[in-house]
N, C-alpha and C positions, 0 to 999 in steps of 0.2 A: 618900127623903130628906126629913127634915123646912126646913123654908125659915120663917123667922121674920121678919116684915116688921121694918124698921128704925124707929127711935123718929122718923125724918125722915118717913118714909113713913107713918107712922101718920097724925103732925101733916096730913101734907097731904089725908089722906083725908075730914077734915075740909068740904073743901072741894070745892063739887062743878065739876070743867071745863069740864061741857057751860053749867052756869049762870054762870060765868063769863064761859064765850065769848059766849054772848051779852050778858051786859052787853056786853062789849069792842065789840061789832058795835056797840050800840044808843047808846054814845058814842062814836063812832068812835075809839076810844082806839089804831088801831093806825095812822089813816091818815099819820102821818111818822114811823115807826117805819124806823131805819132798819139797825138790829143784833138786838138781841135780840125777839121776839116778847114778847106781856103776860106771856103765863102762864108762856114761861121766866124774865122778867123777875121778876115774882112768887115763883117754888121761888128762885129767887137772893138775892133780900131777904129775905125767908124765912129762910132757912138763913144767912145772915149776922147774922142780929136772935135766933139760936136759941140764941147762947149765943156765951161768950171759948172760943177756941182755943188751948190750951194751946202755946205756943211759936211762936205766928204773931205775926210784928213787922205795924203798921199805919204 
């Protein structure tokens, strides 16, 4: 079965995690984090800033 990566997943492939996380480390950007981690944080805003949602009220 063929599997086609999604036009989201493409976008994020973009970006590499390991190099992320280490920024994250290197400014402590998680130390009062107290819900979402960066890099879920990140595909969240992400994909919110990816486009209008046809029939989503804000």
């Amino acid at each position: 079965m063929l599997q086609a990566a999604s036009l989201f997943n493409q976008l994020l492939q973009h970006f590499s995690r390991t190099e992320f996380g280490s920024l994250v480390k290197k400014h402590q950007a998680e130390r009062a984090a107290k819900g979402f981690a960066c890099w879920a944080q990140f595909v969240a805003m992400t994909f919110c800033q990816s486009g209008p949602l046809p029939g989503v009220l804000v």
